[in-house]
C-alpha positions as CSV (number, residue, x, y, z in Angstrom):
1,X,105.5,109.7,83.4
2,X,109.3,108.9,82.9
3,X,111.5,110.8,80.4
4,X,110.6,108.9,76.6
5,X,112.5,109.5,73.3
6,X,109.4,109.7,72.0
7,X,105.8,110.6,72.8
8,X,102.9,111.5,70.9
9,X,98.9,112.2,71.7
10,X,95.9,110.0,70.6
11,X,92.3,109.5,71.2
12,X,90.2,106.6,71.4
13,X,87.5,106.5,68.8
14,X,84.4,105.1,69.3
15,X,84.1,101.7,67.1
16,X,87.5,100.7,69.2
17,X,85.2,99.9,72.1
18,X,83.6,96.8,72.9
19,X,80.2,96.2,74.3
20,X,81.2,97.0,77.7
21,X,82.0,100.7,76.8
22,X,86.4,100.3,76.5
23,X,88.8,99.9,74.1
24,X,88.8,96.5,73.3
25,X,92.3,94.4,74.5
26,X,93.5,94.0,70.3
27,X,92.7,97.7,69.6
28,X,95.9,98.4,71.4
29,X,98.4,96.4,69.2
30,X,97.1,99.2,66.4
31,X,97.8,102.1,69.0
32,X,101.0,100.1,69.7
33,X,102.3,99.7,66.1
34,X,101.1,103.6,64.9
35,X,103.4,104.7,67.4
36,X,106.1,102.6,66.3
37,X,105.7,103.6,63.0
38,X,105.3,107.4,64.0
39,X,108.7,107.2,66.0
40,X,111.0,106.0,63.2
41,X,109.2,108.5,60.4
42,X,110.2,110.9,62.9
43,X,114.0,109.7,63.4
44,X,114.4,109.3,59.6
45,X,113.5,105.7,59.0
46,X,111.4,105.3,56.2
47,X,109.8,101.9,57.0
48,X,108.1,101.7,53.4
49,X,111.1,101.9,51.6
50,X,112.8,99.1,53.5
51,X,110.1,96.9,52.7
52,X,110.2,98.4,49.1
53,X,113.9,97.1,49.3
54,X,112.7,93.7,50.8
55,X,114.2,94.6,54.0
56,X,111.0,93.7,56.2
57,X,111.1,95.0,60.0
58,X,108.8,92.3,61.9
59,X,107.6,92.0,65.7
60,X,109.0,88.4,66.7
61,X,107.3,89.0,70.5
62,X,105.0,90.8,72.0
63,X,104.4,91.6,76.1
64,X,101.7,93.9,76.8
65,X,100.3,94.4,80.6
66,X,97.2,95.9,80.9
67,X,96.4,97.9,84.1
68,X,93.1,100.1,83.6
69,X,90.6,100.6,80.3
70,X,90.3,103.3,78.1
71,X,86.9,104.3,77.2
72,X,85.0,106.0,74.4
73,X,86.9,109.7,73.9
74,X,89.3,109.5,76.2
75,X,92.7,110.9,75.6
76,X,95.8,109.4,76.1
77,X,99.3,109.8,75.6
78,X,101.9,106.9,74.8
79,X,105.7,107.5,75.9
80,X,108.3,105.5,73.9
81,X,112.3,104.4,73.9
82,X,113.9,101.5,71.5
83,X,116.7,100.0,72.2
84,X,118.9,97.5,71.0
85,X,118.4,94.1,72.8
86,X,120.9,91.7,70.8
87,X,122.6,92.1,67.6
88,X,120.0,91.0,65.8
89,X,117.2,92.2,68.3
90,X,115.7,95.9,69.2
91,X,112.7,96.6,71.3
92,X,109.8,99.1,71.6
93,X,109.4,100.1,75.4
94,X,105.8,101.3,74.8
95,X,103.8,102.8,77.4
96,X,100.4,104.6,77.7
97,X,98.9,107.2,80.2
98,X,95.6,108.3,80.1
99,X,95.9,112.4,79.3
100,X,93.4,113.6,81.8
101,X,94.8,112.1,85.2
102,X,98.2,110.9,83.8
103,X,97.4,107.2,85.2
104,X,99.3,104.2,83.7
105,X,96.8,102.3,81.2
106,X,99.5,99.8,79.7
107,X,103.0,99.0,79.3
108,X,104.3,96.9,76.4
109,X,107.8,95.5,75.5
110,X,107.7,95.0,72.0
111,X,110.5,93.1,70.0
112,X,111.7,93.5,66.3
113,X,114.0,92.5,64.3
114,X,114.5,93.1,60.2
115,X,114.1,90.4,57.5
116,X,116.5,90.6,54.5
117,X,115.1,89.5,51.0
118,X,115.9,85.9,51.4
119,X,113.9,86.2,55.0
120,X,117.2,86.1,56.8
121,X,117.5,88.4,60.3
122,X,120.0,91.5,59.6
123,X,119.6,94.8,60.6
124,X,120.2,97.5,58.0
125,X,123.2,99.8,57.8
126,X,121.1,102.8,58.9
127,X,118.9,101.4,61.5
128,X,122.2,99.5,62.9
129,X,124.1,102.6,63.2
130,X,121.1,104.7,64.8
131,X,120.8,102.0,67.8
132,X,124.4,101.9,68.3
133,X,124.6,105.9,68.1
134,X,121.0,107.5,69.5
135,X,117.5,105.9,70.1
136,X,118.0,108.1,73.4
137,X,117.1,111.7,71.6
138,X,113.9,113.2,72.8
139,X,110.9,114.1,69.9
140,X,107.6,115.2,71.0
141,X,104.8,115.0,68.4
């Protein structure tokens, strides 16, 4: 595992498997998007009161490569870095390691933008300033 900004502990539950015994391939856009959501709660980005101001942060692409399975139970941890991409564009560097053996399960580039209230790309002031100042800052959960 490389240094993350971000990292945080889950576990797969057993309904997220399919009938071969693993986490099924769209369970991991849910683990994907919970971390997401974990990291900016934790950097002091409240993403229900943007979209309480109509200011709508939105995935416009998703890459995910999947190299082995999680099964029922298993423990994993995801590491995590955003950064900006354009000025209009951030993405999620997402990836996920099985806890027990530390092995790569999948990596993911995830990218974001924010709608305004007339569904128009544009960052907000705070979100702008933290990807031009720190998305680098380590927090463990």
């Amino acid at each position: 595992m490389q240094n993350y900004a971000f990292s945080i502990p889950m576990s797969v539950r057993d309904y997220e498997c399919d009938m071969q015994g693993i986490v099924n391939n769209s369970v991991y856009q849910n683990y994907l998007e919970h971390a997401r959501h974990e990291y900016l709660k934790a950097v002091g980005m409240d993403f229900t009161a943007y979209a309480q101001q109509g200011i709508n942060l939105v995935v416009v692409r998703a890459e995910l490569d999947y190299k082995l399975p999680l099964g029922s139970g298993d423990r994993f941890i995801f590491g995590l870095n955003m950064v900006r991409e354009s000025k209009l564009k951030f993405a999620f560097y997402q990836d996920i390691f099985r806890e027990k053996d530390k092995k790569l399960i999948l990596k993911a580039k995830i990218t974001g933008t924010a709608l305004n209230q007339r569904g128009r790309p544009e960052i907000p002031e705070q979100l702008d300033a933290f990807l031009e100042n720190g998305t680098d800052t380590c927090i463990d959960q």
